[in-house]
C-alpha atoms as one frame of an Amber mdcrd trajectory, in Angstrom:
protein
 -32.780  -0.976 -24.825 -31.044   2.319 -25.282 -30.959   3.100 -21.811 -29.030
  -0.342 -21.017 -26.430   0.673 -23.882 -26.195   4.250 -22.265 -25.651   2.603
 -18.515 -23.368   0.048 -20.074 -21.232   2.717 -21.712 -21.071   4.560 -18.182
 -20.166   1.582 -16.087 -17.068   0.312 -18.403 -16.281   3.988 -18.596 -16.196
   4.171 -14.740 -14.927   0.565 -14.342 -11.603   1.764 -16.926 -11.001   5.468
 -15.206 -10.999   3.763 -11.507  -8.447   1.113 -12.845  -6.958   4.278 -13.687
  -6.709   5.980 -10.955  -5.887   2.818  -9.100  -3.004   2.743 -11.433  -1.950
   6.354 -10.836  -2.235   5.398  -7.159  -0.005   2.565  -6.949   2.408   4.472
  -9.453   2.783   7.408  -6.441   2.897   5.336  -3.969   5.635   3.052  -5.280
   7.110   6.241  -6.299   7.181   7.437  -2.857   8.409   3.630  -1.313  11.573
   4.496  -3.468  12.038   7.987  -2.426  11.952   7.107   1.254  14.247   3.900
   0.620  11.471   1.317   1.956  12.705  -0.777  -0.927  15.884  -0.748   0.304
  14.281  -3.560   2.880  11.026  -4.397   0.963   9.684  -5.795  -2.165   6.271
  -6.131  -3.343   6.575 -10.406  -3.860   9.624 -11.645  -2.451  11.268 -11.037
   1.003  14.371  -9.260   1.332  15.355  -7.782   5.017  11.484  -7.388   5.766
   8.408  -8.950   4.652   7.014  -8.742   1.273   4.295  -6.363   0.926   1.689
  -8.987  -0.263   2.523 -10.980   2.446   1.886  -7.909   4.891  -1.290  -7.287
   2.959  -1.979 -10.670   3.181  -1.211 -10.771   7.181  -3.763  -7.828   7.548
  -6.214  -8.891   5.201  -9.584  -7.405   6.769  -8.611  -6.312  10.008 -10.110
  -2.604  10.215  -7.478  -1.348  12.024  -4.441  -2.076  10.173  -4.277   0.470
   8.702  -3.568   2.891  11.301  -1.487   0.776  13.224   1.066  -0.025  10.431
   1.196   3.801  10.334   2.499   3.770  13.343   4.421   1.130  13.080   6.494
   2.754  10.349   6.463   5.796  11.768   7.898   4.762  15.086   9.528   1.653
  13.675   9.431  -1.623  15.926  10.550  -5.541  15.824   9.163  -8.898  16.763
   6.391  -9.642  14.297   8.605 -10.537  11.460  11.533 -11.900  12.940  13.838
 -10.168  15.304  15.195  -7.537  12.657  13.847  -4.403  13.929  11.941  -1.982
  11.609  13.853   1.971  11.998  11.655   4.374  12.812  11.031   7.072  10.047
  10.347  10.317  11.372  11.241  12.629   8.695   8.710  10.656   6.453   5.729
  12.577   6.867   2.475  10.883   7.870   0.663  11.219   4.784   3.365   9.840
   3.018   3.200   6.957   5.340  -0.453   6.774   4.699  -0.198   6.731   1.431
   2.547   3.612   1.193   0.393   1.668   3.287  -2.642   2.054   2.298  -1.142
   0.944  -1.643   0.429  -1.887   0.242  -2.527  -3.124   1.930  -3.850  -3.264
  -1.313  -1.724  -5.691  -3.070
């Protein structure tokens, strides 16, 4: 009995640090959406000059290589699978910082 109160302990104890860091996560990347001015086109629920992130993460919702091809995407910019407003490429973003955004937006 003991032993299910110790392993109990440790799992809510793991379960409340990776909310967390999950938190801490989201909080950079947001952090760095705003400091590269993605929000200046983006939000997270609603639609402004490009799609919302939860309807990208929605869009790309188990595909296994999303991931690196939205990278690229924003890196290099593009148009056509959102509507006709292009996407600007952004190549002083670096690609970590990329990664990063994307990865927290495929999350949503």
């Amino acid at each position: 009995m003991r032993r299910r109160a110790v392993v109990a302990l440790l799992t809510g104890t793991l379960i409340t640090s990776s909310a967390h860091v999950a938190a801490q996560d989201a909080a950079a990347a947001m952090a760095l959406a705003e400091k590269h001015l993605c929000l200046s086109c983006h939000r997270v629920d609603s639609k402004l000059v490009g799609p919302a992130y939860k309807d990208v993460a929605a869009k790309y919702k188990g595909d296994p290589g999303a991931l690196d091809r939205l990278v690229a995407k924003v890196m290099k910019g593009g148009k056509g699978v959102w509507g006709q407003t292009p996407m600007p490429a952004n190549k002083d973003v670096s690609e970590a910082d990329v990664r990063t955004i994307v990865t927290w937006v495929l999350s949503l």
